[in-house]
C-alpha positions, 0 to 999 in steps of 0.5 A: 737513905731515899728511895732515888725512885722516890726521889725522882717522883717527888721531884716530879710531881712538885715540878710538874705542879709548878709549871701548872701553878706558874701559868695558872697564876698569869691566866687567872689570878693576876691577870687584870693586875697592871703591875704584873707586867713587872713580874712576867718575865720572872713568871717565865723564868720560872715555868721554864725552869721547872719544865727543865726540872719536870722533864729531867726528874721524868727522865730519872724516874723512867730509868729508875723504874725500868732497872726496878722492874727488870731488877737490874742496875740503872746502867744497864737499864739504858744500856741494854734497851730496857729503859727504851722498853719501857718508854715504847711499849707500856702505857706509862711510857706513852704518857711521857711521850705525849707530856714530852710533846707538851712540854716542848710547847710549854717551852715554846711559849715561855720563850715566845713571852719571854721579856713581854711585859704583857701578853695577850689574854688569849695567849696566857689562856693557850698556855695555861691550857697545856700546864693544865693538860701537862699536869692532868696527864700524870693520872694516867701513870698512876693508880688511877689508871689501873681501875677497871670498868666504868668506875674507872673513869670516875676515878681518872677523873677524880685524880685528874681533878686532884692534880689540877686543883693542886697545880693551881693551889700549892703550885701557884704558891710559888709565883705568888711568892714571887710577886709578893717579894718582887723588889728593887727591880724596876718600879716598886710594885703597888700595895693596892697591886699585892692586895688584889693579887692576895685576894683574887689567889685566896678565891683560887686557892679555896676552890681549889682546896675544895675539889682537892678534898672531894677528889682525894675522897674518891680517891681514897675510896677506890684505893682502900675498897670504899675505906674498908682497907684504909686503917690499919694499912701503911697505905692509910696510915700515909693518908692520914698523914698527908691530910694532916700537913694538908689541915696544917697548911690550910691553916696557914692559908687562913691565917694569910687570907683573913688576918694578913691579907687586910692589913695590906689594903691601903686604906689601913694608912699605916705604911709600918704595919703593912711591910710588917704583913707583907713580911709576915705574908712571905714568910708564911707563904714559904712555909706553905710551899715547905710543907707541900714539897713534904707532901710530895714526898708522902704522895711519891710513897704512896704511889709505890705502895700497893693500894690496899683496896687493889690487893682486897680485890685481887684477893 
């Protein structure tokens, strides 16, 4: 049976990364796309939805963690205050207080733009700003947190560099998703419409799997004591896994930018082919975000593994 902490985190953090992949995507990736008028509404839809879910998953894990640590049932964790110790006193339960704050005003703008068919550029960058905030501010309930000294910055940073490259990339997968099925709602979204969208994503996505790569280096680094600590250890062995499935899913990302993507530009001139690519683009795109939640599920582990380069320090 899983871990309901586990559960909670992983649960968490795939939330969390949509909320920040859901504004990230009206801000930068389909913003000068006339038909993303269409899909706003959604896009909305969507980021309140995994807020619900981001804030509700948070409130689990605090209660999870607080009955781990006193080593009482969840229950009694609430009951008997020490769930609001835990919120008040440490710095974990800061941090949920400040994304709490955060989230209050995410929702604020996705009711404010609810129902907008265009928002303004300076809005959807406001917004994405505080789903960047949001999602970068889960570094300081982690590991990283925890690494002393001036080393200790560089690590944060790193880790914040991670959530939001994550956020924009698997995050964004989501709505992506979504605009790339929109149909029978209104008018029918142009082929050019999906073709720019695929290509500006693509250009997002490979920046973003590049600071992903370089930050989860550092990461790494300091989590097995400059790799010394990495084989061998459930800690590394987990690594190892989850930059598998990440080499799987850049995989399917290839295959959707250079062999999918070009047969929707309309140029092609074959309207049976096209739908066959935009299928075949869904059905990747789905599979894509089936193994980041998979990767959720190996970083929520992680986080409850003690880093093998900690314990050589503490040793």
């Amino acid at each position: 049976m899983l871990d309901p902490l586990i559960a909670s985190r992983a649960a968490h953090f795939a939330s969390s990364l949509v909320v920040g992949g859901a504004a990230i995507f009206v801000a930068l990736v389909a913003r000068d796309v006339d038909a993303v008028r269409i899909t706003v509404r959604r896009q909305e839809e969507l980021m309140l939805a995994a807020l619900v879910l981001a804030v509700a998953s948070g409130a689990t894990w605090l209660a999870f963690l607080a009955a781990r640590i006193g080593q009482i049932p969840v229950g009694e964790a609430i009951n008997d205050g020490t769930a609001w110790s835990v919120l008040t006193e440490t710095q974990f339960g800061r941090v949920w207080e400040g994304r709490l704050i955060v989230a209050l005003l995410l929702v604020s703008f996705a009711l404010f733009g609810s129902g907008r068919r265009k928002l303004g550029r300076l809005f959807a960058a406001s917004q994405a700003a505080l789903a960047v905030l949001f999602v970068g501010m889960l570094a300081w309930s982690g590991h990283a947190a925890g690494t002393l000294g001036g080393t200790g910055i560089l690590h944060l940073a790193a880790d914040v560099l991670h959530l939001v490259a994550a956020a924009a990339w698997l995050g964004g997968l989501v709505p992506l998703l979504m605009f790339l099925a929109t149909k029978g709602e209104g008018p029918e979204i142009p082929l050019l419409d999906r073709y720019m969208v695929l290509r500006q994503f693509s250009t997002l996505a490979a920046w973003s799997v590049t600071l992903i790569a370089a930050s989860g280096i550092i990461n790494t680094w300091f989590m097995t004591n400059g790799l010394q600590s990495f084989l061998g250890t459930d800690y590394g062995d987990l690594v190892l896994v989850k930059i598998g499935l990440f080499g799987v899913m850049l995989g399917f990302g290839a295959v959707n930018r250079y062999w999918l993507t070009p047969r929707l530009r309309p140029a092609a001139g074959n309207s049976e082919a096209e739908s066959r690519a935009l299928r075949l683009l869904c059905a990747s795109v789905s599979i894509e975000i089936a193994l980041g939640l998979v990767v959720m599920l190996v970083v929520a582990v992680l986080g409850q593994l003690p880093p093998p380069g900690h314990m050589h320090h503490a040793g």
